[in-house]
LOZASE-324114 format. One record per residue: residue number from 1; residue in three letters; x, y negated, z negated of N, C-alpha, C, O in turn. Coordinates in steps of 0.02 Angstrom, whole numbers, plus 50000, padded with zeros to 5 digits. Atoms other than C-alpha are relative to their C-alpha. Last residue first. Layout:
(atom NUM; 'ALA'; (X; Y; Z); (X; Y; Z); (X; Y; Z); (X; Y; Z))
...
//
This chain:
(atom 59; 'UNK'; (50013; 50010; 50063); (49089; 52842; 45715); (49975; 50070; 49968); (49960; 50073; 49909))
(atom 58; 'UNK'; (50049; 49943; 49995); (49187; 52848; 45873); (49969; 50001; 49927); (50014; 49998; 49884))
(atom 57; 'UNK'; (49998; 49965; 50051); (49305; 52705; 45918); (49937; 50042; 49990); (49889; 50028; 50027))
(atom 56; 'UNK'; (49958; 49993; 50011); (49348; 52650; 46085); (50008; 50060; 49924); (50042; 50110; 49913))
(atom 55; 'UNK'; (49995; 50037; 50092); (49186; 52649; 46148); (50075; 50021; 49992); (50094; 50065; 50030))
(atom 54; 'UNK'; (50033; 49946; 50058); (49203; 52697; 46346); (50024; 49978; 49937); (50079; 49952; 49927))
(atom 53; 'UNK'; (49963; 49994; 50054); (49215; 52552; 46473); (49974; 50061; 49944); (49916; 50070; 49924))
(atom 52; 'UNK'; (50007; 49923; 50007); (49064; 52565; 46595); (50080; 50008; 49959); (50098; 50067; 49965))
(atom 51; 'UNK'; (50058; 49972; 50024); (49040; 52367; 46581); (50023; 50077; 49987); (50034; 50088; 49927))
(atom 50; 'UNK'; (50060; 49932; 50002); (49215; 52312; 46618); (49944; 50036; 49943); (49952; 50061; 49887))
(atom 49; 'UNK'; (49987; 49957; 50019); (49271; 52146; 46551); (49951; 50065; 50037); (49891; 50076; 50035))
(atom 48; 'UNK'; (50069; 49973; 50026); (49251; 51991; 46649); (50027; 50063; 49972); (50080; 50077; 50000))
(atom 47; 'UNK'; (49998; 49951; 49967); (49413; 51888; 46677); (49935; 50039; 49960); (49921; 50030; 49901))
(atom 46; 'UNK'; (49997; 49948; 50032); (49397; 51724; 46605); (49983; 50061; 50032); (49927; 50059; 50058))
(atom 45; 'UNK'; (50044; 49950; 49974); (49429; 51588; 46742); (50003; 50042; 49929); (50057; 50030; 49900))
(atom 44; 'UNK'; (50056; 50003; 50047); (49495; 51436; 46666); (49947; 50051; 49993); (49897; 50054; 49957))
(atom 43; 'UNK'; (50079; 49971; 49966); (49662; 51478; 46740); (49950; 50000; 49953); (49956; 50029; 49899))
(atom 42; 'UNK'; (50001; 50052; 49953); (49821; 51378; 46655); (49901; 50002; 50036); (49853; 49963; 50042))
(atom 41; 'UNK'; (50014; 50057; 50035); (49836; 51492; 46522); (49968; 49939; 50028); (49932; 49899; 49997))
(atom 40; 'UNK'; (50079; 49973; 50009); (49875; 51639; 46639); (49960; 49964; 49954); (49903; 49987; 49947))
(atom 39; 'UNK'; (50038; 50011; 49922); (50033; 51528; 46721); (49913; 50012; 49979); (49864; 49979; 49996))
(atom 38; 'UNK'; (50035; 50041; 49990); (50079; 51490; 46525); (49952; 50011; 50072); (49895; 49989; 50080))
(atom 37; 'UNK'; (50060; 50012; 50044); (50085; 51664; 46501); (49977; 49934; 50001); (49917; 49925; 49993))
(atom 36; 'UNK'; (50084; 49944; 50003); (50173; 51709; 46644); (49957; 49999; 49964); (49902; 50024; 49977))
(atom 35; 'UNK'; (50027; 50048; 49937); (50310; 51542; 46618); (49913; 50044; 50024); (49855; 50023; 50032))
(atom 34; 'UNK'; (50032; 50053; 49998); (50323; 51631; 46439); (49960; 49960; 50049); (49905; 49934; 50042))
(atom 33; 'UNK'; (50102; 49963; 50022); (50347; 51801; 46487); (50001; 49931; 50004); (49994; 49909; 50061))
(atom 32; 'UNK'; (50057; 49974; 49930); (50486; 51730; 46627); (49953; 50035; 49963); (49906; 50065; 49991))
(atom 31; 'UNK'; (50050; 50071; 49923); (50558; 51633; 46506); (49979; 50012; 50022); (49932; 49976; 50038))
(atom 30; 'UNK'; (50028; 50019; 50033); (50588; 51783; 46389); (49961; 49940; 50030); (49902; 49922; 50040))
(atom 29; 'UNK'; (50064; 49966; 50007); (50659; 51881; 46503); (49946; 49974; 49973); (49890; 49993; 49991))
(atom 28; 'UNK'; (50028; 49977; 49943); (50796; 51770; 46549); (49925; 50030; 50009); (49881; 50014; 50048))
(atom 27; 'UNK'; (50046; 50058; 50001); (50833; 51743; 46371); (49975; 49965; 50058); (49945; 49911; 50055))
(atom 26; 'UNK'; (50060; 49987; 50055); (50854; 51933; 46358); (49970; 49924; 50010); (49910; 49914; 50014))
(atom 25; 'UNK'; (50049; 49951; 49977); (50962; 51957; 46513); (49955; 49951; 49974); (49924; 49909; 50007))
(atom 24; 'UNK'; (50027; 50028; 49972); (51075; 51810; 46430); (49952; 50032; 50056); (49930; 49994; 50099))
(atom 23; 'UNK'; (50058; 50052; 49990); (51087; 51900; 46303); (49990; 49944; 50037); (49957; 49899; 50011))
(atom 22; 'UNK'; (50048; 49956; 50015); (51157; 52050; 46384); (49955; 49927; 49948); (49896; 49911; 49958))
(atom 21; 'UNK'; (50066; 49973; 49957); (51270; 51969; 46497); (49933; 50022; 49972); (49883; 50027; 50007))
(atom 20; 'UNK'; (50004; 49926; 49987); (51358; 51867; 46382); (49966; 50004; 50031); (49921; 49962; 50040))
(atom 19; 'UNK'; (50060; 49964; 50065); (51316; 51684; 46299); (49998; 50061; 50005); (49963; 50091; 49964))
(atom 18; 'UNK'; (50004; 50025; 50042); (51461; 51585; 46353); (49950; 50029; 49953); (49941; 50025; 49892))
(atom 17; 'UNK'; (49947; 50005; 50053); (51537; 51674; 46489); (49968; 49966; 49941); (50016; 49976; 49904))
(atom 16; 'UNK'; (49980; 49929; 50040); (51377; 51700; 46561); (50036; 50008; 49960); (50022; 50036; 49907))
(atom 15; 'UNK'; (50081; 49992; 50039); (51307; 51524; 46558); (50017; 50052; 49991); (50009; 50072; 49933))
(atom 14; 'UNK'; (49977; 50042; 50086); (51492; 51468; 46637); (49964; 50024; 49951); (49990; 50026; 49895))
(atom 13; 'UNK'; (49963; 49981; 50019); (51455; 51605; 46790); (50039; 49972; 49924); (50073; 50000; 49882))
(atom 12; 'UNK'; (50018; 49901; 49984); (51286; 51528; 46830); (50038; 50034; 49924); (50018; 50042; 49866))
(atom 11; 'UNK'; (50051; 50003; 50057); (51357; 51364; 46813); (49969; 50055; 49992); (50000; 50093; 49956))
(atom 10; 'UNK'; (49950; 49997; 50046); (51485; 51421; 46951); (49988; 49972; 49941); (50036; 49969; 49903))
(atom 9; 'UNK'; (49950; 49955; 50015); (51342; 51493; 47049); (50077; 49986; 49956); (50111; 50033; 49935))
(atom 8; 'UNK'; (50046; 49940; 50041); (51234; 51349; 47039); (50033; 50066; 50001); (50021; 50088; 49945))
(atom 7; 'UNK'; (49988; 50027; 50045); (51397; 51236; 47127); (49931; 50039; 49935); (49947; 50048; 49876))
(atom 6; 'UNK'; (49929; 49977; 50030); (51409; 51368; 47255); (50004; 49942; 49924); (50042; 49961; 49879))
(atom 5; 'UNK'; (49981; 49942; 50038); (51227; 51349; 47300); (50073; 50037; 49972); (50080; 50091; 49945))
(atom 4; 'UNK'; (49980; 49942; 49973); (51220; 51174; 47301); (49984; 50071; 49982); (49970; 50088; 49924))
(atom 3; 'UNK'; (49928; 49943; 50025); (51193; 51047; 47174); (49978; 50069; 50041); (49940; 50113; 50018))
(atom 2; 'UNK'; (50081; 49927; 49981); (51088; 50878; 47251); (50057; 50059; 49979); (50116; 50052; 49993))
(atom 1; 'UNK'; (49958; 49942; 50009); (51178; 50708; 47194); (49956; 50063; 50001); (49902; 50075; 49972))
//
């Protein structure tokens, strides 16, 4: 059984009615930080910090 694009559009439309547009924005948003934070989680690389950075704090 493989689900279409008319059958994801009327699950779609159930997921709205049931939780609203506006949170279901939000728990939209939220998956997509997560999936972005796992993606940058994933990389073993550590990104190097700029050298010519200026002190932040001033004593």
């Amino acid at each position: 059984m493989e689900l279409g694009i008319p059958e994801l559009l009327i699950i779609l439309v159930i997921v709205i009615v049931l939780f609203g547009p506006g949170r279901f924005g939000k728990i939209l948003g939220e998956l997509g930080a997560g999936l972005r934070s796992f993606k940058d989680n994933l990389s073993d690389e550590k990104k190097p910090e700029d050298p010519f950075k200026p002190p932040t704090k001033i004593l």
